[in-house]
N, C-alpha and C positions, 0 to 999 in steps of 0.2 A: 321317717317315711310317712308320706299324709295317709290318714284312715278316711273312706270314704264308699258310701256304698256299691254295690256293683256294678248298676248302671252307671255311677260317675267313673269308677274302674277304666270300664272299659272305651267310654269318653277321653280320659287320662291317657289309655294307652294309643290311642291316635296321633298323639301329641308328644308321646317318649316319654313321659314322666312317670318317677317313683314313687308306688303306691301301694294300697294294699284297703282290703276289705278283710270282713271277719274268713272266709277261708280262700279268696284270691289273693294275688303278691305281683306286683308288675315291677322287674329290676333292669336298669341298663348297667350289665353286667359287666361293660367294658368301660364305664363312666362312673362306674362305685365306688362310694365310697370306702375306707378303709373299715375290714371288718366286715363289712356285709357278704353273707353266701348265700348260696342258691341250691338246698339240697337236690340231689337228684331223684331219690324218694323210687318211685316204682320203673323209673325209666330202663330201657333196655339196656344192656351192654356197650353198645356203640353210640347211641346218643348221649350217653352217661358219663362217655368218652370223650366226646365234643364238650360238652360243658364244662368238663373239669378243663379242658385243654384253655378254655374261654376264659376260665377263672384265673388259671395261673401266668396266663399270658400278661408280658409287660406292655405299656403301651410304646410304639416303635418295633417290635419285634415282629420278623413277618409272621404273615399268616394267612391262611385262603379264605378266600370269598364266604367258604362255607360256614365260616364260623358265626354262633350263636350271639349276639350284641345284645337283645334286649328280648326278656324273657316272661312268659305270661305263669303263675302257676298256679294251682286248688288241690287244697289240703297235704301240701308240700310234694305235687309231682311237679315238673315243667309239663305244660300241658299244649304251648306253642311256643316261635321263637320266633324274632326276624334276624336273619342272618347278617353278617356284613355287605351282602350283594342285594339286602334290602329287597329278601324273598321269604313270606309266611312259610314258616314250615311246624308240621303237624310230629313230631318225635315221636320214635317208637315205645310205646310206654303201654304198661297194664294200670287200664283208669277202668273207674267205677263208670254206672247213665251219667250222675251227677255230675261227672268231671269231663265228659266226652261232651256234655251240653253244654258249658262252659269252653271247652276247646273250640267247638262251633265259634261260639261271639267274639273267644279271641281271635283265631285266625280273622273271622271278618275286620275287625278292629286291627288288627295290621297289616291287612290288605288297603287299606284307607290311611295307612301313616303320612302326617303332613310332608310339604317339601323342605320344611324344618330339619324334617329330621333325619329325610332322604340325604339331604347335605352334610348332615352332621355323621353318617355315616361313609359317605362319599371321600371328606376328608380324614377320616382314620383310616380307611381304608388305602387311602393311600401312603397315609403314613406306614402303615404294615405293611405295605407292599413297595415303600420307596422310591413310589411313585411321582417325577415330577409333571406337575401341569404347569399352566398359562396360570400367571398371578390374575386374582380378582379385580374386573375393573372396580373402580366408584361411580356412585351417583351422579359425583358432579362433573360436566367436562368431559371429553371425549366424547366417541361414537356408544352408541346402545349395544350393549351385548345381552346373550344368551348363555346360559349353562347348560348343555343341552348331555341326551344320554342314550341307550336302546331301552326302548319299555321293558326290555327280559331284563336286562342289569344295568338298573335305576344308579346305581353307585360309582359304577366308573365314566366319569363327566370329560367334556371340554368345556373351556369358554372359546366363544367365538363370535365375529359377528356375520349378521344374516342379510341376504338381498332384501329386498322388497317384495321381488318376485316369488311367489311360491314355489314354484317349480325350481327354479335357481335357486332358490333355499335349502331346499327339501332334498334336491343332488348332493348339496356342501355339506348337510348334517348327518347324509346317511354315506357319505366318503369318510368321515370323522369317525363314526360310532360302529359303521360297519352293519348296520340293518335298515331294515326298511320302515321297521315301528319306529318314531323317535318320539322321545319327551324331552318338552323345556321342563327343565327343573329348578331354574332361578334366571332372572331378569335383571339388568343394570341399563341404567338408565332408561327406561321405558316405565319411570313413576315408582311414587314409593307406592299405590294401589297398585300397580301392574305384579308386585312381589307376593302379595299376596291372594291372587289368583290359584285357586285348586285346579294345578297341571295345566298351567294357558297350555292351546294347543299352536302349534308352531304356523301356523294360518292365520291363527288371532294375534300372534308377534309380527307378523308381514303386513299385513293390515296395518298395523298400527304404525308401522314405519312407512306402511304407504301414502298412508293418508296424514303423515306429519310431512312428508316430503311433498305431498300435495298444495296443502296446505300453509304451509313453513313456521310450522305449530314444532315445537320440541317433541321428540316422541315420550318425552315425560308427560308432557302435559295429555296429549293423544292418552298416552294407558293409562291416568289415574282416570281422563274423564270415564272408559272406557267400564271401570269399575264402579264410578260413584252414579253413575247411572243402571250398570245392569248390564250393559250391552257387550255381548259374546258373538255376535253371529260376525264372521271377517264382513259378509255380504254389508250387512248393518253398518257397520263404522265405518267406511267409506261413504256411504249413502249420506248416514246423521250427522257427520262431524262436522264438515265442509260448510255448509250452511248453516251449523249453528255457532261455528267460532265467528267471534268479533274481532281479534288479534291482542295484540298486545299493552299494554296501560302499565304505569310507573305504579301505579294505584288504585283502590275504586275508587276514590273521588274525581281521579284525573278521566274514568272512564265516564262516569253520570255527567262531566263537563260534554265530553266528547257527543254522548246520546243528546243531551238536551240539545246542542248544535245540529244534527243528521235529525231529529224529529220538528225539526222548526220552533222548539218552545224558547230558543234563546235568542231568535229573529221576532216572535212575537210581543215578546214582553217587552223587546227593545222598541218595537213600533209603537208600541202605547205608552211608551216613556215611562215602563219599569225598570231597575234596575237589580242588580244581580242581588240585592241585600234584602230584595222582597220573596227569594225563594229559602226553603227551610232545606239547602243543601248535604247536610248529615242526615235527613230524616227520609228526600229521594234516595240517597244511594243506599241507606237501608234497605227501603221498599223496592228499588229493583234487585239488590240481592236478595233478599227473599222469596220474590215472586219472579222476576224473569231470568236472574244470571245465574250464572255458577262462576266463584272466581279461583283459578289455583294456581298456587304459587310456583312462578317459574323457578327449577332446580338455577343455583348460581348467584340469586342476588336479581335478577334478570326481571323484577317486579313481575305481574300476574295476568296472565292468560284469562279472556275473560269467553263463556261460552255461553249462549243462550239455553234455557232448561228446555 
C-alpha cells in the first residue's frame, strides 16, 4: 500500500486508491488484495456488521447497494465509507476531535470520487446484484452514447443514446433512470477528452451532438475540442464551434496546401513566377498549428479535423 502524507491521502481517495499515511488507511475493501483487513476498532455494532459482511463477501455473490466498497480509516476505526450505490457514509463509531476531523475531509473526498470510479462501482454492483445491461459501446464506429444514472444512485447506469434536443433527451434519460436529477457518468464516442470531463452535464452531451450534426464534425471531434479549450457552457459550443471549424484534411500538410489556396498566397506566387519549392512548407504548417489551428485526430483512421484556435 503507497505511504503518503495526508493531504495526498485524501487526494488518493478521490481516485479509489490504496493508501495510507502515518494514522490514515484508505482500502477498496471489495478490490483487495488477499490478506488485507480493515479493523473495525471503535465502530458501533451494526456498522461493524456491514464491514465484516463487506469483507467476507465473494465477488459475484449478491449483495445490497449498502454495502461498504471503499473505506477511509484513523488510528484503526473506519471513519467513512462509500457504499456500492456510491453514497459517502459517516459509520456509527466512538472517535476522538482528531478522528471526527479527519472524517470531515474524508467524507468530503468521497463525495468528489471520480467517474473512474463511479464506474468501477457501477459494474460490481451489478455483478452482485446479476444485473444485466446494454454491452459497452467503443469509440470507434457507431452512434455516440452515454452512461447515464439518478444523481441519488450514481451506480445503477444504462447506456443509451441521446437526441440532440434537450428536452427530448432529458424525457429519454429520466424514463430510464426513473428521476428527474440525471448524471452522465461516462461518454462513448463524443472524444477521448469528452471522457474525461468531471460529471459533463447532459446539456453539454446535446450540445455536442448538436452542433456535430450542425456542423458534420464527428461528435468526437466536437467533445475533445470542447475540452481542450475549456468550453462548458451548451450556449457556448454552438456559438464557437461552427465558425471556427475548417472541416476535414487527410493531413496538416494537405490542410496548409488547402489555406495557402483560400488566402490567395498560392495565386500570388504563381503571378510572379514563383513556384511551390520557394515556400518552406514543413515550417508554415508548423506555424499555423502553433498559432492559428488546433488539429485532432478523427476517431477511425478518418485523418483530422482541423479547428481554428
Amino acid at each position: 500500500m503507497r505511504a503518503v502524507t495526508n493531504t495526498e491521502l485524501f487526494k488518493l481517495v478521490e481516485c479509489g486508491h490504496d493508501c495510507r499515511s502515518a494514522r490514515l488507511s484508505a482500502v477498496d475493501v471489495l478490490g483487495r488484495y488477499g490478506g488485507t483487513t480493515v479493523p473495525a476498532g471503535q465502530l458501533h455494532p451494526a456498522p461493524a456488521a456491514q464491514l465484516a459482511a463487506a469483507l467476507e463477501r465473494q465477488y459475484g455473490e449478491p449483495g445490497s447497494g449498502d454495502l461498504p466498497a471503499y473505506v477511509v480509516s484513523c488510528d484503526g476505526t473506519p471513519v467513512a465509507w462509500l457504499t456500492l450505490r456510491g453514497q459517502a457514509v459517516a459509520p456509527a463509531a466512538t472517535l476522538t476531535a482528531l478522528q471526527h476531523r479527519h472524517q470531515d475531509k474524508a467524507l468530503t473526498a468521497l463525495a468528489r470520487v471520480t467517474d473512474h470510479v463511479i464506474v468501477g462501482l457501477a459494474e460490481r454492483r451489478d455483478a452482485y446484484e446479476h444485473r444485466q445491461v446494454t454491452q459497452s459501446p467503443t469509440e470507434h464506429g457507431g452512434p455516440a452514447w452515454v452512461r447515464v444514472a439518478a444523481a441519488e444512485d450514481p451506480t445503477r447506469t444504462w447506456w443509451t443514446c441521446v437526441s440532440a434536443d434537450y428536452d427530448t433527451a432529458l424525457g429519454q434519460v429520466r424514463g430510464l433512470v426513473g428521476s428527474d436529477r440525471v448524471r452522465v457518468i461516462r461518454s462513448a464516442g463524443y472524444g477521448i477528452g469528452a471522457t474525461v470531463l468531471r460529471h459533463p452535464g447532459l446539456d453539454v452531451v446535446c450540445a455536442i451532438q448538436r452542433t456535430a450534426d450542425l456542423t458534420g464534425a464527428p461528435p468526437a471531434v466536437v467533445g475533445e475540442w470542447v475540452v481542450t479549450v475549456g468550453c462548458q457552457d451548451p450556449a457556448a459550443i454552438g456559438q464557437q464551434f461552427p465558425p471556427a471549424y475548417a472541416g476535414r484534411f487527410a493531413n496538416r500538410e494537405e490542410f496548409a496546401v488547402h489555406l495557402c489556396a483560400v488566402r490567395g498566397w498560392t495565386k500570388a506566387m504563381t503571378e510572379v513566377g514563383m513556384g511551390s519549392e520557394y515556400l518552406d512548407q514543413s515550417r508554415l504548417t508548423y506555424d499555423l498549428f502553433r498559432q492559428e489551428f488546433l488539429a485532432i485526430t478523427i476517431p477511425g483512421g478518418g485523418g483530422i479535423a482541423v479547428i481554428a484556435r
